[in-house]
C-alpha positions as CSV (number, residue, x, y, z in Angstrom):
1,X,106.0,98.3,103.0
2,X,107.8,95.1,101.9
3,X,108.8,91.6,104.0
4,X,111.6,90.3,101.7
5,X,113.9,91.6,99.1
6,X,112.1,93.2,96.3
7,X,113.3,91.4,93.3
8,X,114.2,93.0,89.4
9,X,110.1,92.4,88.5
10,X,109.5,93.8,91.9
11,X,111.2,97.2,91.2
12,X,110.6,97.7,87.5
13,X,106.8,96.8,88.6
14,X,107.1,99.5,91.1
15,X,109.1,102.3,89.4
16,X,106.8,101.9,86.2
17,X,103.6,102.7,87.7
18,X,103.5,105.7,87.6
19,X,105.2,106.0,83.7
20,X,107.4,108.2,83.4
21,X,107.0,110.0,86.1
22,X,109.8,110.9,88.9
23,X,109.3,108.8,91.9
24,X,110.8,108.7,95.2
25,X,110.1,105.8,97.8
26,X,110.4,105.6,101.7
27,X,110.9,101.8,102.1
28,X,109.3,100.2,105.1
29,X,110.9,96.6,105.5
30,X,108.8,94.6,108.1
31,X,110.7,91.4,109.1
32,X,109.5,88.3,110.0
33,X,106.9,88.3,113.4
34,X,106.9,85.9,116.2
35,X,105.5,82.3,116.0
36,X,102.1,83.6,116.6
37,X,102.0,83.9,112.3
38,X,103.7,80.4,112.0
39,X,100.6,78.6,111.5
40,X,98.8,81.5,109.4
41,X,102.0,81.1,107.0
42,X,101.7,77.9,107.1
43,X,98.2,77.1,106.0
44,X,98.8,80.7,103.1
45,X,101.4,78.6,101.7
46,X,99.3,74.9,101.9
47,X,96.3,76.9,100.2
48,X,98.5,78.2,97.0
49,X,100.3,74.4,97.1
50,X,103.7,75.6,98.1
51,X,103.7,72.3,100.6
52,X,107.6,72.3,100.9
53,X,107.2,76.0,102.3
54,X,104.8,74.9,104.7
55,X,106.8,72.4,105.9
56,X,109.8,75.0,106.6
57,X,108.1,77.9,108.1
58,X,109.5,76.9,111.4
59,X,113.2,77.1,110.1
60,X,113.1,80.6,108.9
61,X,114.6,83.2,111.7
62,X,112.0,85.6,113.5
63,X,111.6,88.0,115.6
64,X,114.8,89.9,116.7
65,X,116.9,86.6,114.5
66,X,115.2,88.5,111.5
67,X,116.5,91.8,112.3
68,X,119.8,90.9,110.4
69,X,118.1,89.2,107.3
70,X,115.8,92.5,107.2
71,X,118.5,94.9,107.3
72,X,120.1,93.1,104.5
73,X,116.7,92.9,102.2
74,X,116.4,96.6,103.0
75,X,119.6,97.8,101.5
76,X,119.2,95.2,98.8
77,X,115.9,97.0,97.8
78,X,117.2,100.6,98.8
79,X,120.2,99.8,96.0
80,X,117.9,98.4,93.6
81,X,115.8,101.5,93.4
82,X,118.1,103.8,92.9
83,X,119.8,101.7,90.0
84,X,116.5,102.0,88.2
85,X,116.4,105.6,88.6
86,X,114.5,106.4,92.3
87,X,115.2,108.3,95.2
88,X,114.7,105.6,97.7
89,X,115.3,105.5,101.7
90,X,114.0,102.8,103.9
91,X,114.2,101.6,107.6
92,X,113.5,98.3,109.3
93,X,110.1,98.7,111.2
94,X,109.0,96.1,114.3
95,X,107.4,97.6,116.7
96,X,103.8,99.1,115.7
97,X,104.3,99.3,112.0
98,X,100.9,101.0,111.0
99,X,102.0,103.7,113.6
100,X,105.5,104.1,111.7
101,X,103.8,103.9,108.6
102,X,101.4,106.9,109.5
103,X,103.7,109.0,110.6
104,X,106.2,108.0,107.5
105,X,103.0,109.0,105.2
106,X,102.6,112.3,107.2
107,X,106.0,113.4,107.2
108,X,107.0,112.6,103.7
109,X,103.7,114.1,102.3
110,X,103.2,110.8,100.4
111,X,101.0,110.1,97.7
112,X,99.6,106.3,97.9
113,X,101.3,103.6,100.0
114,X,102.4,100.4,98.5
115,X,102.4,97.2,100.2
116,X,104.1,94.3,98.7
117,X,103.8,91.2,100.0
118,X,102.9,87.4,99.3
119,X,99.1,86.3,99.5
120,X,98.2,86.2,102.7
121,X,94.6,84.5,102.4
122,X,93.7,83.7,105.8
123,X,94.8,87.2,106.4
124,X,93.2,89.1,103.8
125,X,90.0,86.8,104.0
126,X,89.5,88.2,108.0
127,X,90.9,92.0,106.5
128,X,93.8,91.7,109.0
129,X,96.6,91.8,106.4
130,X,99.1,95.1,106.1
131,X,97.3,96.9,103.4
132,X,93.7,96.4,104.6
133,X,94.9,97.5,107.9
134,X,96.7,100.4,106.2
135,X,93.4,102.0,104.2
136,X,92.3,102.2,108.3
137,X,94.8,104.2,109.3
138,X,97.0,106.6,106.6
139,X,94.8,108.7,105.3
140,X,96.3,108.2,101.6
141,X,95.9,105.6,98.8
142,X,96.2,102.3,99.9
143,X,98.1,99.7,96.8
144,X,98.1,96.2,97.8
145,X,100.8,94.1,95.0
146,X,101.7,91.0,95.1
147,X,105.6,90.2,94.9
148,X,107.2,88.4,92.5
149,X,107.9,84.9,93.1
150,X,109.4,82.4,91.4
């Protein structure tokens, strides 16, 4: 499960983890919610001094405006995988992602589940970001990575 465009460190993180081994990945791209997470974005990025980000977390498109940008990060991910080497499909997910993500998990027969994703810290601090919710729910191995950022 990703929320932006997995970047080169992103993927060869990813693809590498395993070592040599042949991987194949069912991308989950989750775009950006409704204001209700403006202010819980805001005070992540004030808490690891990225004040500028704070400040634009209003201007970034949500809710079915993200649709687009998240269909665009997908296949930008989807086609970066598969250049290093990995089987790779993926779909946009908004409506009850844990759901999708169970079902994803039980259909593929997967191993672990990934989630890569920014620190969330008011999230993670109250155990209501993606991967903690995910260890409640899949059944599997639950990897929580941060993503790359510059």
């Amino acid at each position: 499960m990703i929320e932006k465009p997995l970047t080169p460190e992103d993927v060869e993180f990813v693809t590498t983890l395993h070592g040599e081994e042949q991987i194949s990945f069912v991308v989950l791209m989750q775009p950006r919610s409704d204001q209700a997470d403006v202010l819980l974005r805001a005070i992540d990025d004030v808490a690891i001094g990225e004040l500028r980000e704070a400040v634009r977390e209003g201007d970034q498109p949500e809710g079915k405006e993200a649709r687009e940008p998240a269909e665009m990060a997908l296949e930008y991910s989807l086609r970066e995988l598969r250049e290093a080497g990995s089987e790779a499909v993926g779909q946009v997910v908004e409506d009850h992602p844990l759901d999708k993500l169970k079902t994803v998990v039980d259909d593929s027969g997967a191993d672990e589940v990934i989630v890569l994703t920014a620190p969330h810290y008011v999230e993670e601090f109250f155990h209501r970001d993606w991967a903690s919710r995910a260890r409640h729910k899949v059944g599997v191995p639950v990897l929580k990575l941060f993503a790359h950022s510059e």
